[in-house]
Each structure stands twice: as C-alpha cells, then as structure tokens.
KOLLUMBA-825514 format. One record per residue: x, y, z of N, C-alpha, C in turn; residue in three letters. Coordinates in steps of 0.1 Angstrom, whole numbers, plus 5000, padded with zeros to 4 digits. Layout:
+------+------+------+-------+-------+-------+------+------+------+------+
! n.xx ! n.yy ! n.zz ! ca.xx ! ca.yy ! ca.zz ! c.xx ! c.yy ! c.zz ! baro !
+------+------+------+-------+-------+-------+------+------+------+------+
!    X !    Y !    Z !     X !     Y !     Z !    X !    Y !    Z !  Ala !
...
+------+------+------+-------+-------+-------+------+------+------+------+
//
This chain:
+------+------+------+-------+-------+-------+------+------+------+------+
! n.xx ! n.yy ! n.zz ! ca.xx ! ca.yy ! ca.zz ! c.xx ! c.yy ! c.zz ! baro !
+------+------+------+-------+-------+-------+------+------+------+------+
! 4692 ! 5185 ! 4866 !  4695 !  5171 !  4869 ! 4709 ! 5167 ! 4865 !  Unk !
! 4714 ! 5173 ! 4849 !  4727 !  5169 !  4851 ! 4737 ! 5173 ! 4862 !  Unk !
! 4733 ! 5187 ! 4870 !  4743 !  5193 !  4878 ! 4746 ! 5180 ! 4891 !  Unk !
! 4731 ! 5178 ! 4892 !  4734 !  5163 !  4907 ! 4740 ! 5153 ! 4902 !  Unk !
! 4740 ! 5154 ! 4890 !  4748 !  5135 !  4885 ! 4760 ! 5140 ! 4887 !  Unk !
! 4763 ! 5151 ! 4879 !  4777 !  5153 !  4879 ! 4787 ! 5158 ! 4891 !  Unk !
! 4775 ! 5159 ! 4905 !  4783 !  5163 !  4915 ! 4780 ! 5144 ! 4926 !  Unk !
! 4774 ! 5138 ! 4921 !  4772 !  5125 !  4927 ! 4781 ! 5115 ! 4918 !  Unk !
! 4784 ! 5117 ! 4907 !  4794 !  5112 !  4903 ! 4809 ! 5109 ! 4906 !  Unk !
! 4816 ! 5098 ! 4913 !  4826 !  5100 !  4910 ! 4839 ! 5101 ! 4903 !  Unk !
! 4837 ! 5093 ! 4891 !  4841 !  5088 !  4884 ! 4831 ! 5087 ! 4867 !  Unk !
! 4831 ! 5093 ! 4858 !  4827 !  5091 !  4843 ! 4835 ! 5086 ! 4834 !  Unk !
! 4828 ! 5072 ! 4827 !  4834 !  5068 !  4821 ! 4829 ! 5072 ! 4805 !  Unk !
! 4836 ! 5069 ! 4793 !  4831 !  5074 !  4780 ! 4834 ! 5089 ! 4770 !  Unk !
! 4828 ! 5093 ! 4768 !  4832 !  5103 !  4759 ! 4835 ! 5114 ! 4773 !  Unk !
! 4821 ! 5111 ! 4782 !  4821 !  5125 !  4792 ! 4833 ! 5123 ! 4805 !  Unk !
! 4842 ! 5114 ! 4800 !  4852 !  5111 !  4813 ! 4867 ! 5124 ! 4812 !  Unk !
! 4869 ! 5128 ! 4823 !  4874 !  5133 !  4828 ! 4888 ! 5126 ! 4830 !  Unk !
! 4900 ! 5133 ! 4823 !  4911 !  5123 !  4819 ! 4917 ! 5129 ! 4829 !  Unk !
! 4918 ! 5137 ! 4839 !  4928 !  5144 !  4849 ! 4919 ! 5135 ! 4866 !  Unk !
! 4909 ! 5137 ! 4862 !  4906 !  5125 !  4878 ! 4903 ! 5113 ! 4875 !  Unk !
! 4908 ! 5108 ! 4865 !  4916 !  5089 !  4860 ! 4925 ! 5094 ! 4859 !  Unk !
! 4937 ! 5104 ! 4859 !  4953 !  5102 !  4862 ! 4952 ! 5103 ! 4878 !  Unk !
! 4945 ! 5112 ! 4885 !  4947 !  5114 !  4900 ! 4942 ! 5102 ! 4905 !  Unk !
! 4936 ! 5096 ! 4903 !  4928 !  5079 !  4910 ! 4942 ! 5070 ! 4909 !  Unk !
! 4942 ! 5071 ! 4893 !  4950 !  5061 !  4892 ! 4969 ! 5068 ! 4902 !  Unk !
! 4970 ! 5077 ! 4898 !  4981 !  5080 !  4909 ! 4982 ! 5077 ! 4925 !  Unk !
! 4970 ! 5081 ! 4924 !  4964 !  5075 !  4946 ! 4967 ! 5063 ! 4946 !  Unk !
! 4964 ! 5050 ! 4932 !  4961 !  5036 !  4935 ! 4974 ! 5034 ! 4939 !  Unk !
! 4984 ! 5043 ! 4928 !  5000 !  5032 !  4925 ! 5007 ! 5035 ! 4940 !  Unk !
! 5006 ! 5049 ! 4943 !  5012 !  5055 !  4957 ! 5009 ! 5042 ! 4969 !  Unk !
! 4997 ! 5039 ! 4966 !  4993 !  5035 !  4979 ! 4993 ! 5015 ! 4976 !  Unk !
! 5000 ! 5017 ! 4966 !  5002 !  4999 !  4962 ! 5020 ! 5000 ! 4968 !  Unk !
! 5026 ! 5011 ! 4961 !  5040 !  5013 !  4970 ! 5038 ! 5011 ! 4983 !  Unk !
! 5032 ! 5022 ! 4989 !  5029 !  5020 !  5001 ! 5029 ! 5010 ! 5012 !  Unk !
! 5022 ! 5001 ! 5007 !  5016 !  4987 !  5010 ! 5027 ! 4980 ! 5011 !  Unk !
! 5039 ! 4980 ! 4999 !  5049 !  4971 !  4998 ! 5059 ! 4972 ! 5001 !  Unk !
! 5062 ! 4984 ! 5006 !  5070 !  4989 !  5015 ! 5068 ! 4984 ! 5029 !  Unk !
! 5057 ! 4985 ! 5033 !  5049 !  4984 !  5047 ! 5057 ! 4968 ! 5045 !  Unk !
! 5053 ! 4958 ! 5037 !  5056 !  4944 !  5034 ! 5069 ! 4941 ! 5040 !  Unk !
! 5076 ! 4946 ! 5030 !  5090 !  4939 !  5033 ! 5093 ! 4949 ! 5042 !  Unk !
! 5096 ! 4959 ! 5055 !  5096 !  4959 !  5066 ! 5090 ! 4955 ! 5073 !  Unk !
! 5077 ! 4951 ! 5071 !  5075 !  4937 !  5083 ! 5080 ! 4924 ! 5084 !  Unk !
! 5083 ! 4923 ! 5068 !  5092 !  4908 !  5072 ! 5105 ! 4910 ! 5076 !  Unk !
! 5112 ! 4922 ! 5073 !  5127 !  4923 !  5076 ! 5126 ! 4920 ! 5087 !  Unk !
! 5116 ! 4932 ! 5099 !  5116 !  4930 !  5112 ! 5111 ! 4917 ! 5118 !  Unk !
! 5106 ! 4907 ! 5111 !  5101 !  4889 !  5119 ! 5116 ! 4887 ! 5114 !  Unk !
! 5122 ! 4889 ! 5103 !  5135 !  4879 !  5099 ! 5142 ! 4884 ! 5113 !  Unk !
! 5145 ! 4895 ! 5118 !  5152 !  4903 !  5128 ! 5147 ! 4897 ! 5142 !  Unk !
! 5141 ! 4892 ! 5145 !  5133 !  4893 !  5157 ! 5133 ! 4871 ! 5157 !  Unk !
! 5136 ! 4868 ! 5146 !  5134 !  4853 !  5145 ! 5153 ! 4850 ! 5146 !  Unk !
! 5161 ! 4856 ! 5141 !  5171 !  4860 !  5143 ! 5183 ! 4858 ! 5154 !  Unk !
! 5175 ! 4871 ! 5162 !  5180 !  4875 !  5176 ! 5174 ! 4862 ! 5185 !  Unk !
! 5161 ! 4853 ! 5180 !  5159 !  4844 !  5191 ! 5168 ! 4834 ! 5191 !  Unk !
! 5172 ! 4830 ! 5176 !  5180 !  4822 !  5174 ! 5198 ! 4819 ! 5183 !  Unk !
! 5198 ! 4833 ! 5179 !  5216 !  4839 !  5187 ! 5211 ! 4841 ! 5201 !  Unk !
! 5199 ! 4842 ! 5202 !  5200 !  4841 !  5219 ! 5202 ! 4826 ! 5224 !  Unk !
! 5190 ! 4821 ! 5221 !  5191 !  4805 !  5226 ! 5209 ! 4799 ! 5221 !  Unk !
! 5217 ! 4802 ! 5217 !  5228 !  4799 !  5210 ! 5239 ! 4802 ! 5220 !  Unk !
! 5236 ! 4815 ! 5224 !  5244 !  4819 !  5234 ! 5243 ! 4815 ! 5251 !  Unk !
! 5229 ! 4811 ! 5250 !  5225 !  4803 !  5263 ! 5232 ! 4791 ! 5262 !  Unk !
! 5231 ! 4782 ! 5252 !  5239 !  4771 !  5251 ! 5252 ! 4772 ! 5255 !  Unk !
! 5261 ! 4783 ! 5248 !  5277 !  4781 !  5249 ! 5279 ! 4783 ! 5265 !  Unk !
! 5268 ! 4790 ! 5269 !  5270 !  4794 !  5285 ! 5269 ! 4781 ! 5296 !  Unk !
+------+------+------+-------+-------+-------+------+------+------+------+
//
C-alpha cells in the first residue's frame, strides 16, 4: 500500500517530504514566473512599437 501512495503521490509534505522535489517544483515555478514576464514586457514593447509606428504614420500623411 505504501509503494502506490508513494508512486501516486506527488508531492509529501511533513517529516516524509522530499526536500530535492520542493527545490525542483519550486525551481519550475520561478523559471516559468520569469518566463511569463519576459513574455510581458515583449508584448507590451511590441503594442508600444506598433502604437508608435501608427502614430508617425498618420503624422507623415499629414505633412504630405
């Protein structure tokens, strides 16, 4: 019985926890919180870019 808990388990918390897969979790979390915020501010660079270029266009239609 304990062999299925411990293979349906993903995570143990308490005396029986497993301190090397709570550093690898917690490593996946922070990677992929970078991730994410990276992803962020390149998306907004690219609307600032793109809000931008519409701006200097219509700008340049005018002087025309």
């Amino acid at each position: 019985m304990d062999k299925i808990m411990n293979m349906m388990a993903v995570v143990k918390t308490g005396d029986d926890a497993d301190a090397g897969k709570w550093i690898w979790i917690m490593v996946a979390v922070g990677v992929l919180l970078v991730a994410m915020a990276v992803l962020s501010v390149v998306a907004k660079k690219k609307k600032e870019q793109k809000q931008e270029d519409k701006v200097n266009s219509a700008d340049d239609n005018k002087q025309k």
